[in-house]
Each structure stands twice: as structure tokens, then as C-alpha cells.
KEKE-3310 file (N, C-alpha, C; in steps of 0.2 Angstrom, whole numbers, plus 5000, padded with zeros to 4 digits):
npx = (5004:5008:5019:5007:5002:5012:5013:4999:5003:5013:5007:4999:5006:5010:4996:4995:5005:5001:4991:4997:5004:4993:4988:5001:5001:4988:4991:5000:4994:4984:4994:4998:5000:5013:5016:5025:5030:5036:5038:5044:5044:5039:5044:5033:5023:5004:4996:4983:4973:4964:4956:4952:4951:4963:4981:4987:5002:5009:5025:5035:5050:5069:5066:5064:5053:5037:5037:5031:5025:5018:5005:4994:4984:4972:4968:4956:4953:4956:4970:4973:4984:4992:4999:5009:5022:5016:5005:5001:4988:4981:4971:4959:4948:4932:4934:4919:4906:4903:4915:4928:4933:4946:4954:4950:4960:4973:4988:4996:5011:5019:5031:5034:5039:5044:5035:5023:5004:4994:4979:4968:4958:4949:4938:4943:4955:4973:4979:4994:5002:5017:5029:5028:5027:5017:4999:4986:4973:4964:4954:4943:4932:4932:4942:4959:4968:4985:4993:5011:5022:5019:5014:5006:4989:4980:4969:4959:4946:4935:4923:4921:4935:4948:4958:4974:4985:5000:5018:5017:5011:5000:4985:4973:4962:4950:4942:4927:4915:4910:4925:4940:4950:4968:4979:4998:5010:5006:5003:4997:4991:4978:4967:4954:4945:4933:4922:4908:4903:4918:4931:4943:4958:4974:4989:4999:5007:4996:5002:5010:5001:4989:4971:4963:4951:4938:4928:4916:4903:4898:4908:4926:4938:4952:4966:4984:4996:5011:5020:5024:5013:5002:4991:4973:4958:4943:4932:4920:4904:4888:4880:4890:4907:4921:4935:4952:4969:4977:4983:4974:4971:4961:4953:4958:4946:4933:4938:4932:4926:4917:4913:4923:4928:4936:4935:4939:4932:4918:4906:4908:4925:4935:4948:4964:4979:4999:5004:4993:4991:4989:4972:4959:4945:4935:4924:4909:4892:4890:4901:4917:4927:4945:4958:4977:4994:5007:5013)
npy = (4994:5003:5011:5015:5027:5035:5035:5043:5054:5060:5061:5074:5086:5092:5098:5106:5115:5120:5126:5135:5142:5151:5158:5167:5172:5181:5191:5197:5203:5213:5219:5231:5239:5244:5260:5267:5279:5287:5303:5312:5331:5349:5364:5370:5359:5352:5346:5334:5328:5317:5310:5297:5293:5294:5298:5314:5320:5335:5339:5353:5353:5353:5348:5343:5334:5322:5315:5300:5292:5281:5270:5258:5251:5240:5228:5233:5247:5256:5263:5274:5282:5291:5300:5315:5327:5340:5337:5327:5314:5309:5297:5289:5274:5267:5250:5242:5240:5246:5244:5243:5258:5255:5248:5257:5265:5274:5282:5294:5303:5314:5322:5338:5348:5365:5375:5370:5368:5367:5354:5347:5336:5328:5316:5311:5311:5319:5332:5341:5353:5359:5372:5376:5386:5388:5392:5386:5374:5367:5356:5352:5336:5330:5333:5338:5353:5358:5370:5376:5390:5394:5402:5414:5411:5406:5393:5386:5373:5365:5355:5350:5351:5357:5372:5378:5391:5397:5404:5409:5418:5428:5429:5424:5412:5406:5393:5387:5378:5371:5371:5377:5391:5396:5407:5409:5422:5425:5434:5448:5451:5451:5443:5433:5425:5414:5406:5398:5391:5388:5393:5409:5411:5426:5428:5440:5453:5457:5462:5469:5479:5475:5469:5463:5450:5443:5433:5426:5417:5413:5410:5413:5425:5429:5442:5442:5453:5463:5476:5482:5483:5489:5496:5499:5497:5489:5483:5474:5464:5458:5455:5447:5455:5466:5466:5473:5478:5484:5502:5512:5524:5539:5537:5548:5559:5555:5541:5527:5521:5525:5534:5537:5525:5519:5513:5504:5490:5484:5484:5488:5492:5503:5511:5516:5510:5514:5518:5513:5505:5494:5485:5482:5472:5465:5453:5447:5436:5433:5432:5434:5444:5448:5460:5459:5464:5454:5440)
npz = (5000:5003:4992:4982:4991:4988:4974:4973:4981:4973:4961:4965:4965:4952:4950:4962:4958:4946:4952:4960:4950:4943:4953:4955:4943:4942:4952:4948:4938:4945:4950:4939:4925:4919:4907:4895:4881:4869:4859:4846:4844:4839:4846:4851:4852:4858:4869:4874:4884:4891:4906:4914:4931:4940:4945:4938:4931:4924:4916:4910:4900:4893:4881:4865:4864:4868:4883:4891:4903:4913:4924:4922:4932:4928:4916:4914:4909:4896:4886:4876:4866:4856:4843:4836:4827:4831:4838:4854:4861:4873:4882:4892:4896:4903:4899:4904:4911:4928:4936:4948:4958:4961:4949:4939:4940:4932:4932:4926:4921:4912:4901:4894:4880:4884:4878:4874:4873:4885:4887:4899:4904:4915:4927:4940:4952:4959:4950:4943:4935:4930:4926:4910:4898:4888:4884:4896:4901:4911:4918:4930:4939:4954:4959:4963:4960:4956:4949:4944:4941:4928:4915:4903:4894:4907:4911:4925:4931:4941:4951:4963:4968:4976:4968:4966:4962:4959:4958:4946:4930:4919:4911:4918:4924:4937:4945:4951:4958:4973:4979:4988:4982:4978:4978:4975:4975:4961:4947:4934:4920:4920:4933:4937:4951:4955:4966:4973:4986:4990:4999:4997:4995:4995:4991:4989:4978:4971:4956:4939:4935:4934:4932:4946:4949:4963:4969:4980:4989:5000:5009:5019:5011:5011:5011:5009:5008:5001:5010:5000:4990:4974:4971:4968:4977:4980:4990:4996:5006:5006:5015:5025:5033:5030:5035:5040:5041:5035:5027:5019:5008:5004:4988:4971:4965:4953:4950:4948:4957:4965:4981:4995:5005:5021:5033:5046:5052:5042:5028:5017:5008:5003:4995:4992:4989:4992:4977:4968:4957:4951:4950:4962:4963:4977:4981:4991:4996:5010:5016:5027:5022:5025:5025:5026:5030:5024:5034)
capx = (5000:5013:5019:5002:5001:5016:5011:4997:5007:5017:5001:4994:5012:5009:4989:4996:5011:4996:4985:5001:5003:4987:4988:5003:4997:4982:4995:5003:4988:4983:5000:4997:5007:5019:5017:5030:5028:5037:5036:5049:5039:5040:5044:5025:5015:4999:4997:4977:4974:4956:4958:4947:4952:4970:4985:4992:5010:5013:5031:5038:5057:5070:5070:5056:5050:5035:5036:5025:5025:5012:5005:4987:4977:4969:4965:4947:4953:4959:4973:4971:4990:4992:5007:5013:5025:5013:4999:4998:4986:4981:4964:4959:4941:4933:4931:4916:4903:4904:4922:4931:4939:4956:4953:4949:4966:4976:4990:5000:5016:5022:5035:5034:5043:5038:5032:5017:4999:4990:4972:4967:4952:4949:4936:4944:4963:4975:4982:4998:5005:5022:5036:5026:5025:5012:4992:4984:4965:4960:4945:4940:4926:4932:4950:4962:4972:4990:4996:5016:5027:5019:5016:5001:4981:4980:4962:4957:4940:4932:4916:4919:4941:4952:4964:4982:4988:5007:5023:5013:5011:4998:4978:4969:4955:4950:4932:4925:4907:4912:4931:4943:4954:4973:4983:5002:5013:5002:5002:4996:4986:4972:4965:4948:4944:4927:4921:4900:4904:4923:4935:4948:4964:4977:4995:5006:5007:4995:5007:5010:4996:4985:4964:4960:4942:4938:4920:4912:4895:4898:4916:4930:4940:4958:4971:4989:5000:5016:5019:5028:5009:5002:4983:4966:4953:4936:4930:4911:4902:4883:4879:4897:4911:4926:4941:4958:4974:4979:4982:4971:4971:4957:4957:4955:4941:4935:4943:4925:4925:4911:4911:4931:4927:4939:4934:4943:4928:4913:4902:4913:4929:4935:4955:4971:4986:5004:4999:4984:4993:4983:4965:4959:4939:4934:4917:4905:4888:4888:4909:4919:4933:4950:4963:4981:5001:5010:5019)
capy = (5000:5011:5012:5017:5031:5037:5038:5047:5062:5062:5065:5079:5092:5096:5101:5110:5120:5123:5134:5143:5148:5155:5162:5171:5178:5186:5195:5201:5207:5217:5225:5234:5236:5251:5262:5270:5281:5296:5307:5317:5335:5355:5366:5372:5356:5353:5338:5334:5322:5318:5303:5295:5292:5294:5305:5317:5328:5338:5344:5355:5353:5357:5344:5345:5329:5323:5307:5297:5285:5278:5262:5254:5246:5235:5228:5236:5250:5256:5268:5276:5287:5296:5308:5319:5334:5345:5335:5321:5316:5303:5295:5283:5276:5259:5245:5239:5246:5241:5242:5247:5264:5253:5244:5261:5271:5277:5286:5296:5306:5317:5327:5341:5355:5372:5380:5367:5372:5358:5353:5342:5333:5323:5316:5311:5312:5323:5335:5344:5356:5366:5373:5376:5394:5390:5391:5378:5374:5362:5354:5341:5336:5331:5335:5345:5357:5362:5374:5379:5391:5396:5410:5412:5409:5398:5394:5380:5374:5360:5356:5350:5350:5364:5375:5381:5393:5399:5407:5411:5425:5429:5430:5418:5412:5399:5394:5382:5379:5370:5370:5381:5395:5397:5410:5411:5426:5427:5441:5447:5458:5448:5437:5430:5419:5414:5399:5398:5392:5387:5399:5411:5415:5426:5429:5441:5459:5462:5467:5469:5483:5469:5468:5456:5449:5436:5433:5421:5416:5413:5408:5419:5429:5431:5444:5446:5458:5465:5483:5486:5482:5495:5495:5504:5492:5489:5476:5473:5457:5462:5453:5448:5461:5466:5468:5475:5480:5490:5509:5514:5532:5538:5538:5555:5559:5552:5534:5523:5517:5529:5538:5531:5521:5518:5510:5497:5485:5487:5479:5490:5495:5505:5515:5519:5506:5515:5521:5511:5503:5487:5487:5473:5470:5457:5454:5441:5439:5434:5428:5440:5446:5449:5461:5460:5462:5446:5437)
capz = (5000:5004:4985:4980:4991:4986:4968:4972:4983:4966:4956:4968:4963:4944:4952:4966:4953:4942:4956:4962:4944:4944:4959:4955:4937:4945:4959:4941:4933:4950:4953:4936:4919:4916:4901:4890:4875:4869:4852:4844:4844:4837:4852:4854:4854:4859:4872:4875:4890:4894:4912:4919:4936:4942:4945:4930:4930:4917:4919:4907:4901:4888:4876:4861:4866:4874:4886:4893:4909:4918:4926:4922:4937:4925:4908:4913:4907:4888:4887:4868:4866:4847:4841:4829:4829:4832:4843:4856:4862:4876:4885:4897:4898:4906:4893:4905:4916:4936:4938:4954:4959:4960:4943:4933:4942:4927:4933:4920:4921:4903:4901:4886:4880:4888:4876:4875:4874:4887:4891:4904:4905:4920:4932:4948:4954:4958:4943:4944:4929:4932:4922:4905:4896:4884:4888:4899:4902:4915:4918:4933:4943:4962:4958:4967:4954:4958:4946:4947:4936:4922:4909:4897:4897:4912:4915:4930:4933:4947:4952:4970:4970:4976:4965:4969:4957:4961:4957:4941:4926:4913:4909:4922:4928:4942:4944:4956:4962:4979:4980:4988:4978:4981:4973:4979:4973:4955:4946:4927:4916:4924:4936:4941:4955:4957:4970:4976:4993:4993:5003:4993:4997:4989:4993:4984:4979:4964:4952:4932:4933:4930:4936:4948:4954:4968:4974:4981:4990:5008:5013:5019:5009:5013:5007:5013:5006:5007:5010:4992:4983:4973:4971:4973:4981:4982:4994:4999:5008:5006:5023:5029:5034:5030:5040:5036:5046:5031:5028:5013:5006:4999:4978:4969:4962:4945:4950:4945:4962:4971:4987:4996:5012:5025:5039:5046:5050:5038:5024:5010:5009:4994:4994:4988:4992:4989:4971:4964:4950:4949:4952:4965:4967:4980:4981:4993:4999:5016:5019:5029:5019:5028:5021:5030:5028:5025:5038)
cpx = (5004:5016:5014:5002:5009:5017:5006:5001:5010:5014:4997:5000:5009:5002:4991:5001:5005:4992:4991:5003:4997:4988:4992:5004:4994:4986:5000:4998:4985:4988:5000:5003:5008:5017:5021:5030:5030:5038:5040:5044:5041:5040:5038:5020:5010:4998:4988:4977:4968:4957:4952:4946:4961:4973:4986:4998:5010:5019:5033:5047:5059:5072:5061:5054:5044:5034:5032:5027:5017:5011:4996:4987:4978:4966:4958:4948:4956:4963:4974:4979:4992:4997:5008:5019:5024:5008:5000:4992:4983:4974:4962:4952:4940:4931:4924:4914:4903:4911:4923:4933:4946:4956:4954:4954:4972:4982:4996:5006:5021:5025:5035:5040:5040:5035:5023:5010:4996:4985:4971:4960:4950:4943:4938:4953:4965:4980:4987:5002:5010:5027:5036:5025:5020:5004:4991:4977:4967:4956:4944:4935:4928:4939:4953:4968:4978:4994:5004:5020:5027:5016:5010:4994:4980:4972:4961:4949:4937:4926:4916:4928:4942:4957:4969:4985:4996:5013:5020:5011:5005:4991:4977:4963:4952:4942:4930:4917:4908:4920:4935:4949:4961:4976:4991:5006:5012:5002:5000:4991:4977:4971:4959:4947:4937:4925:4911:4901:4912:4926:4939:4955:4971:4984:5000:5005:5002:4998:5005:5004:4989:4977:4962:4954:4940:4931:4918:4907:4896:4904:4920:4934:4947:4963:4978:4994:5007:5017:5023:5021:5006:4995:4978:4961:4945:4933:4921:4909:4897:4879:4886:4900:4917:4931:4948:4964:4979:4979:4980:4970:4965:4960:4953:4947:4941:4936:4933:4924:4919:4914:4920:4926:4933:4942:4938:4940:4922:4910:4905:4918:4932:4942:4959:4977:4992:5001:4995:4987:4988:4976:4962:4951:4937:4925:4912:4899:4886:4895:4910:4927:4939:4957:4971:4990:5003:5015:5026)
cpy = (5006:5016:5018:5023:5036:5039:5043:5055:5062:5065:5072:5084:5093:5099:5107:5114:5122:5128:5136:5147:5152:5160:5171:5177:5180:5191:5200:5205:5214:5220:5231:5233:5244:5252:5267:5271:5288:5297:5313:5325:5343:5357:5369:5366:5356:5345:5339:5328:5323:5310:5303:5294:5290:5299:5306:5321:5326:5343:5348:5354:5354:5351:5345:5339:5326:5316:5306:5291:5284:5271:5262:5250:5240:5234:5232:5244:5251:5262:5268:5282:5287:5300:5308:5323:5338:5343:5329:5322:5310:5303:5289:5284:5268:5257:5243:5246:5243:5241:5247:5254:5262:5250:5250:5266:5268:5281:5290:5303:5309:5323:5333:5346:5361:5375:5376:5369:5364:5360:5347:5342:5329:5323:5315:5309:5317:5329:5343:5346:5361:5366:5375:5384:5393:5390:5385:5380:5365:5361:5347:5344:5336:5331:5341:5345:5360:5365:5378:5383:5391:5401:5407:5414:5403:5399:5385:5379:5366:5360:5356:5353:5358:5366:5378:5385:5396:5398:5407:5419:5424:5429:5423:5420:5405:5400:5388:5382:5378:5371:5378:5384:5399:5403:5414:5414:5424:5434:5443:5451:5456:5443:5438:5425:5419:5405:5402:5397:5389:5397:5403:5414:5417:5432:5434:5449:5462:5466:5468:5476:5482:5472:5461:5455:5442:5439:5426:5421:5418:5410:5412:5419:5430:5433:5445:5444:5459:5473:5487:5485:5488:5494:5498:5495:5495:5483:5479:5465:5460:5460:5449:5454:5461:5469:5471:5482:5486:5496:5510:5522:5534:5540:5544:5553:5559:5545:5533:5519:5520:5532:5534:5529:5518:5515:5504:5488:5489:5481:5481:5492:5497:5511:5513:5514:5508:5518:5519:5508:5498:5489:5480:5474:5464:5459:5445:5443:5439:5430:5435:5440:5451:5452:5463:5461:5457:5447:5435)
cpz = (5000:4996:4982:4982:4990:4979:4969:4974:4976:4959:4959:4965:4957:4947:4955:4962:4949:4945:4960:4954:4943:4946:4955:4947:4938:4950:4952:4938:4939:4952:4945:4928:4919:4910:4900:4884:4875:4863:4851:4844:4840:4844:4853:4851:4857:4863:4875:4879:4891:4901:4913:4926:4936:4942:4937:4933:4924:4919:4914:4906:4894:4885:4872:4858:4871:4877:4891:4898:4912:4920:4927:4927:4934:4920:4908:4912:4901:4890:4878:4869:4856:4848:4837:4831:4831:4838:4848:4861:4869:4882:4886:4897:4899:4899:4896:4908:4924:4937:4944:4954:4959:4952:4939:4935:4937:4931:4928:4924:4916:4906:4892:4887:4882:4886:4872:4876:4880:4889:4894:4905:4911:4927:4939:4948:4954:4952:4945:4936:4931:4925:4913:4903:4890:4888:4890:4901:4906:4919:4923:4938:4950:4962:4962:4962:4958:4952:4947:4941:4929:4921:4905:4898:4902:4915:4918:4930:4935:4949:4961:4972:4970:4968:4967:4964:4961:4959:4947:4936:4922:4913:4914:4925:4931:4943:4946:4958:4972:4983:4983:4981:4981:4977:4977:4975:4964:4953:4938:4926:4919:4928:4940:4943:4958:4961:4973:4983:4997:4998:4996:4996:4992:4992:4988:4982:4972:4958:4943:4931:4931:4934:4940:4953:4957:4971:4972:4984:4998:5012:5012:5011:5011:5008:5014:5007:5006:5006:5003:4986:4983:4969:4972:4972:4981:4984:4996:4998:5011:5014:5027:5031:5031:5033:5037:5042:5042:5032:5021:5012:5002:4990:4978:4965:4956:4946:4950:4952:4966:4975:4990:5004:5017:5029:5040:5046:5049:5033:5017:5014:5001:4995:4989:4992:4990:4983:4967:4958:4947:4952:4954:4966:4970:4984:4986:4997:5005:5021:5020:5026:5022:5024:5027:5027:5027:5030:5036)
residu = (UNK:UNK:UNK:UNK:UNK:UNK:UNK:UNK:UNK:UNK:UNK:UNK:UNK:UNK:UNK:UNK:UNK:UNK:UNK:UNK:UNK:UNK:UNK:UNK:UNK:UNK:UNK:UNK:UNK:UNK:UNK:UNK:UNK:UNK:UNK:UNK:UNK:UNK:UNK:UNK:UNK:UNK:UNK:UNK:UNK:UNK:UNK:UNK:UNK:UNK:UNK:UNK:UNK:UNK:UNK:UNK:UNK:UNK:UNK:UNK:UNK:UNK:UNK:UNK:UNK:UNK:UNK:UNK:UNK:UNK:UNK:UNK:UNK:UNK:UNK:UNK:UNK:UNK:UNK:UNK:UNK:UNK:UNK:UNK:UNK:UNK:UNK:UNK:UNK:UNK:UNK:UNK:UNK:UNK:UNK:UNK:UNK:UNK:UNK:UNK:UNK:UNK:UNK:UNK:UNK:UNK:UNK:UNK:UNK:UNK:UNK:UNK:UNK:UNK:UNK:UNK:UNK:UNK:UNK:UNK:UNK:UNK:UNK:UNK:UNK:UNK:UNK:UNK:UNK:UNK:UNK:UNK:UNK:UNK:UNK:UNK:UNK:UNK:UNK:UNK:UNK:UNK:UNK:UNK:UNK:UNK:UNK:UNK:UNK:UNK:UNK:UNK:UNK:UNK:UNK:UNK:UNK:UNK:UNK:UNK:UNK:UNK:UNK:UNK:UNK:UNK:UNK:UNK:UNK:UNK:UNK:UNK:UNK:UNK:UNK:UNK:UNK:UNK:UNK:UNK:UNK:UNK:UNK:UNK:UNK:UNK:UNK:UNK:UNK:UNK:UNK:UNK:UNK:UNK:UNK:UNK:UNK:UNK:UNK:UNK:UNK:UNK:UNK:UNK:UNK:UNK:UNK:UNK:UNK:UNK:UNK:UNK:UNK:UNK:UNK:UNK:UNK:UNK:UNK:UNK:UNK:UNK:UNK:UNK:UNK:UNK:UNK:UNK:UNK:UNK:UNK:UNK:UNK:UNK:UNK:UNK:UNK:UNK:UNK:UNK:UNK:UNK:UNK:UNK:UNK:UNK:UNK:UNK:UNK:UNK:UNK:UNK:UNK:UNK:UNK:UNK:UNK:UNK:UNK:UNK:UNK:UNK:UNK:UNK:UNK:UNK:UNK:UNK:UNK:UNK:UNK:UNK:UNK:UNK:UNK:UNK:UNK:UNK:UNK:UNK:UNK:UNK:UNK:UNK:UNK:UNK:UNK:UNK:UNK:UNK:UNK:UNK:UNK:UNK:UNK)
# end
């Protein structure tokens, strides 16, 4: 008898080698696949990115190349990558319906040249774009926007995700329903910052002689300054207040701002900073709006 069970233990191993391969191809298929894809390019391509779930970096650098890294989840989703000299363009979307939030995370990582035009499309993940001097538009749903180091048309926009705009130049405009609005040492011929019930805050001196407008619905408002900005003001929060540790002078007359207001706490405030170069109005209807020097 003994024999016999000795053939069988010898027949049970090829079974048992059979279900740890398995095994350990499904532990392969669930750690993800790597993607790699780059495109020789003209120095002001165009790189179009729509995701569906996962991080993006867009870095700008000096080769007129744009590359591409990332790591797919899971075959349940399709990743579609195209290029020219002039265009790439890349999108992620499920091949099914019912799949996980770990199954549909795409995470992407492209490098371009800086003089790159980029738009981002994306519902859910974090989205980081630095180092680029051509226009940028992007667009998510519960995303948080960090924006670093550029020059251009830069417009942001979120349904529930914050935005971070900083160390930044050119025509912008950030635009949130529920999400916070950051803006650190910005500055430009324009800038609007509109949020419904996020907060706003904005760091830096107003400069380039630019227009900038920030309102929102019911969450504060935060300025700080430092004592070399150069601005006339017109602040009002039509049931909040606004505060302010500053020293404002009134504007001459003729300046389109009305009647000058002063006070330090009130429901308007409307002066003269230094000599008025830029032109700052901060508008909410029931957040209290806070103007101070920087720390």
C-alpha cells in the first residue's frame, strides 16, 4: 500500500504547481502594467489628455520631446496614446461598466517642452501642471488642481476640487462651484477667481498693473499683502464684513469706484494702496473678507 500512496502524493504536485501559477498571474495582473511612449515634437506642441480616474503631472522641460510614463490598474481599462509633431494626444476610459475605483486608476506622468499648449480633461485624481509657458486649460470634477510656474492663458476649473495657482504670470482664471481657491505670489494683466461656497485666498502683491476679481458666495476671503503692493481696492460682503489692518488712502476723484470708504471694519471697503497701479475687486455675499500684511 505504501507504494500506491506514494504515487498518488506524486500526482497531487503538477495540480498543486498549476493553482500557484494562477495564483501568481492574477497577483501580476493586479499590481498593474507600466506604460511607456514618447514622440519626437516641434517646440510648441499641443498635448490633449482627457483621464478618467487617476493622477496626472505635466512637467515642462528642455527637450522637444513629449514622454510618457504611467501604470494601468487593470486591463478594465483602455489607454488610447496618438502623436505627431505638432499634437499628442492621450485617454483613458473603462472598457466595462461596474468596475472598481482601483481597477479604473490610470496614473499618468508626461513630460513636454515648455512652450506646449496643454488641456486636461479629468474626472477624479490629483492634477499637477508646472514649468510650462504656453496656455493651459484644465478641467476636473472632484480633483484638486495644483498649478506651478507658468506664463500664458491659464484657466482652471472644478466642480467640487480645490485649485492652487502659484509662482505664476499671465491672463487667468479659476472657477470652482464648491472647491477652495489658492493664489500664491500670482500676478498678470488679469486674474479672476470665482468659487459659490469654497474659501479664497490670495497671497502676493498684485502686480503687472493687472485687474483682479475674487468673489464668492459665503466663505471667507483672505488677502495678505506685502507693504511694496500697489493698488486701489474695492472690497464689499453684502451681509458679511470686511476687516483689514491696512492703511488705505482715499482715491482722487473720477477713480469709478464711488464715494472712498475707510473703515477698518465694515460691509465695504474702497482706497488707495501705495499708488493704485493694479486694480483689486473682492466681492462676497455673506463671507467676511479679511485684508492683511504678509507674515
Amino acid at each position: 500500500m505504501q507504494p500506491n500512496s506514494e504515487i498518488r502524493r506524486a500526482r497531487r504536485w503538477p495540480a498543486m504547481l498549476v493553482a500557484v501559477g494562477v495564483f501568481c498571474a492574477g497577483v501580476g495582473a493586479v499590481s498593474g502594467e507600466l506604460i511607456r511612449k514618447s514622440f519626437p515634437t516641434v517646440a510648441n506642441p499641443s498635448l490633449l489628455l482627457h483621464s478618467h480616474r487617476g493622477t496626472v503631472s505635466v512637467k515642462g522641460w528642455d527637450q522637444n520631446q513629449v514622454e510618457i510614463k504611467g501604470e494601468r490598474a487593470s486591463d478594465a481599462m483602455r489607454v488610447m496614446i496618438d502623436g505627431t509633431e505638432e499634437k499628442v494626444t492621450v485617454q483613458t476610459h473603462p472598457t466595462r461598466e461596474g468596475i472598481s475605483t482601483q481597477e479604473a486608476r490610470v496614473d499618468l506622468e508626461i513630460r513636454v517642452p515648455r512652450q506646449t499648449l496643454v488641456r486636461v480633461e479629468s474626472e477624479q485624481g490629483d492634477i499637477t501642471v508646472e514649468d510650462v509657458t504656453g496656455d493651459i486649460a484644465v478641467e476636473g470634477v472632484s480633483n484638486s488642481v495644483v498649478l506651478s510656474n507658468l506664463s500664458g492663458h491659464i484657466t482652471a476649473r472644478t466642480v467640487d476640487g480645490s485649485i492652487l495657482i502659484r509662482s505664476s504670470e499671465g491672463h487667468i482664471k479659476a472657477d470652482s462651484i464648491t472647491g477652495d481657491l489658492k493664489f500664491i505670489q500670482v500676478n498678470g494683466p488679469e486674474l479672476v477667481g470665482t468659487t459659490n461656497s469654497g474659501a479664497i485666498r490670495y497671497q502676493g502683491d498684485f502686480g503687472l498693473g493687472g485687474t483682479y476679481l475674487l468673489h464668492n458666495y459665503s466663505s471667507p476671503i483672505e488677502i495678505a499683502t506685502s507693504p511694496k503692493a500697489s493698488f486701489d481696492l474695492t472690497a464689499r460682503s453684502v451681509q458679511g464684513s470686511v476687516e483689514s489692518n491696512l492703511t488705505f488712502r482715499p482715491m482722487p476723484l473720477g477713480t469709478p469706484f464711488g464715494r472712498p470708504s475707510i473703515g477698518k471694519v465694515g460691509k465695504v471697503l474702497q482706497g488707495r494702496f501705495n499708488a493704485g497701479k493694479s486694480t483689486v475687486q473682492i466681492t462676497s455675499y455673506s463671507g467676511t473678507i479679511r485684508l492683511y500684511g504678509a507674515r
